[in-house]
C-alpha positions, -999 to 999 in steps of 0.1 A, spaced: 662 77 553 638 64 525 646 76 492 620 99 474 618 76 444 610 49 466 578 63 479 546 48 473 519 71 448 491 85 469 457 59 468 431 73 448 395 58 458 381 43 424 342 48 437 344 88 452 355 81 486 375 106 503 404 98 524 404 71 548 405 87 582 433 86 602 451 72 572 488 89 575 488 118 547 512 110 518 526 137 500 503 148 475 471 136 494 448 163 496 456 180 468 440 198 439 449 169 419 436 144 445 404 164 443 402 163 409 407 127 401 375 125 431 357 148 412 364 129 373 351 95 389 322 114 408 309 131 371 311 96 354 287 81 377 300 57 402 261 45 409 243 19 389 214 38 385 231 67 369 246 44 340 209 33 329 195 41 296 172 73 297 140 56 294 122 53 252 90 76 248 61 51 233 54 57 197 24 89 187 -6 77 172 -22 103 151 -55 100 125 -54 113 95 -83 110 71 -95 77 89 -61 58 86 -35 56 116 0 67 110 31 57 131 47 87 140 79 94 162 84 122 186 111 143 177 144 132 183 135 98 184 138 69 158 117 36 158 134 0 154 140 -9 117 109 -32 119 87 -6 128 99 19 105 101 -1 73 61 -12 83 50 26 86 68 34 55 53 8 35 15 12 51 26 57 41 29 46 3 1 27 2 -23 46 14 -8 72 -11 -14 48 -36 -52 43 -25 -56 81 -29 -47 82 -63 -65 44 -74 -90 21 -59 -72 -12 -53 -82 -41 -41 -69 -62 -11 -52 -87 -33 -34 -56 -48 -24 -38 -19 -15 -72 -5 15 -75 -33 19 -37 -28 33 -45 6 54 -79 -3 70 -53 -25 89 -37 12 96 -70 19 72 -71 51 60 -100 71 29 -117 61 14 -116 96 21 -75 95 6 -78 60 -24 -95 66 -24 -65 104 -25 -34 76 -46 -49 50 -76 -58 78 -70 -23 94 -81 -6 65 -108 -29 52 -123 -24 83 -120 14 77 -130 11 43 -100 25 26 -102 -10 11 -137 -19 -1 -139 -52 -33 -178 -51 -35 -173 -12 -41 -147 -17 -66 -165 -42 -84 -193 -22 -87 -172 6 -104 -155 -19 -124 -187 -29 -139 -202 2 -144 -172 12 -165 -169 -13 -187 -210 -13 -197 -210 20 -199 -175 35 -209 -158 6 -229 -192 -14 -238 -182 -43 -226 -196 -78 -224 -200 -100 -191 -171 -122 -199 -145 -91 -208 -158 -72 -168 -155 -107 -153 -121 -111 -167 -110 -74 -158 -124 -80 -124 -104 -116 -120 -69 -96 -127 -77 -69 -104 -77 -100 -77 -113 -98 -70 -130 -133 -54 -154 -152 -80 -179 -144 -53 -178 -106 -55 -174 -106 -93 -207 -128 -95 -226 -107 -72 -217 -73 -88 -226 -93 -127 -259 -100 -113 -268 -63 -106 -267 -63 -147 -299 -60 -168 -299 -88 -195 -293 -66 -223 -261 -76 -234 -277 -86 -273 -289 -43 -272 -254 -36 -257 -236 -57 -282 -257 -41 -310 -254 -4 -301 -216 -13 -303 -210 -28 -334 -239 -2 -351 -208 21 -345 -182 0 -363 -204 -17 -392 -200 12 -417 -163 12 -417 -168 -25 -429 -189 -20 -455 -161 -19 -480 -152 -58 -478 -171 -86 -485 -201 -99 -466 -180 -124 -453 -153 -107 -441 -166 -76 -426 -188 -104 -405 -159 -119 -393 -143 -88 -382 -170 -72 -368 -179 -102 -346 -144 -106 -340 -146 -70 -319 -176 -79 -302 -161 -112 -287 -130 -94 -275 -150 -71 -259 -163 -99 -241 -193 -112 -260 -202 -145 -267 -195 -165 -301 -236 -166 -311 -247 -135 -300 -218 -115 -313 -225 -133 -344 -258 -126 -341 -253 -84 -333 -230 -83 -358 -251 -96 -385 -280 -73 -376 -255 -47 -374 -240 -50 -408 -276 -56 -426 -287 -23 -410 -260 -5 -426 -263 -17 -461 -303 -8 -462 -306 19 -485 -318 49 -469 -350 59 -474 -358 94 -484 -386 116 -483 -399 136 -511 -424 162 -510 -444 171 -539 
């Protein structure tokens, strides 16, 4: 007689398979724990088809205020790429609601998350074309401030204009919607300064006074020329009526 240590174990089916009929029934075969090793392999899905991913859901698309955000269902996360570009298109339109920028500006704005230029150049277009980005508009703002808040000169708007990063061709265009009048601009402004000169020399109150005008972006002659007029005005004595 066999020994019972020399026994072979039962065969357990790696794929769910019951017994093999008519097999001869080893001891053990048919058991709870045969079942249950059936049942572990059955649960961890023998098939193909049930060890597939469950399938992504596509990315949500909702408007807000005229601009397109990315936004995930719940649950689910987008691919780093994706993420990093929503991100960075969220902050700037965040910036955009608190200050006008131009393209050239939100263009660093995005080099700053480190984005490629071709999704750069995707974003920046997008809201151009939306009008969330708009140079001839700034421009036009631009100039308006500086003649009528700082009282500036064409040179000083150009230059302001030129470090916000807008195109020669803009600035020109929004310069040309300026009445010539820079000599009565010039003038009002230094009218405003020239009695706070009058205690220095003729010489040197003309120097500084036309020293403000050209860094407010007037030329050499006619802030000369403003501040001379400006100056002699000031020292006239003023006249005074008297009635009998």
């Amino acid at each position: 007689m066999t020994d019972d240590s020399e026994r072979l174990a039962p065969v357990i089916p790696l794929f769910g398979g019951g017994a093999t009929p008519n097999a001869p029934s080893e001891q053990g075969a048919g058991t709870g724990e045969s079942q249950a090793w059936h049942t572990t392999w059955r649960d961890l899905g023998s098939r193909p088809e049930d060890r597939r991913p469950a399938p992504v859901k596509p990315l949500e698309v909702k408007n807000q205020g005229g601009v397109r955000f990315v936004e995930l269902p719940e649950g689910d996360e987008a691919d780093d790429g994706g993420q990093v570009r929503a991100d960075a298109e969220e902050r700037l339109v965040k910036a955009l609601r608190r200050r006008s920028l131009s393209a050239s500006e939100a263009r660093a704005k995005l080099r700053e998350s480190e984005l490629e230029p071709e999704a750069i150049d995707e974003i920046v277009d997008r809201l151009v074309r939306l009008g969330a980005l708009d140079d001839a508009k700034l421009a036009e703002q631009l100039v308006h401030a500086g003649v009528e808040r700082k009282k500036q000169g064409r040179r000083a708007i150009a230059q302001s204009l030129s470090a916000r990063g807008i195109d020669r061709a803009v600035i020109d265009e929004a310069l040309a919607e300026l009445p010539d009048d820079d000599f009565d601009r010039a003038l009002e402004y230094a009218r405003g300064k020239a009695r706070t000169l009058l205690r220095y020399d003729e010489e040197t109150a003309l120097r500084r006074l036309s020293g403000q005008l050209a860094r407010r972006g007037y030329g050499g002659g006619l802030a000369m020329s403003a501040a001379r007029a400006a100056l002699d005005e000031a020292r006239r004595p003023r006249s005074s009526v008297r009635f009998d």
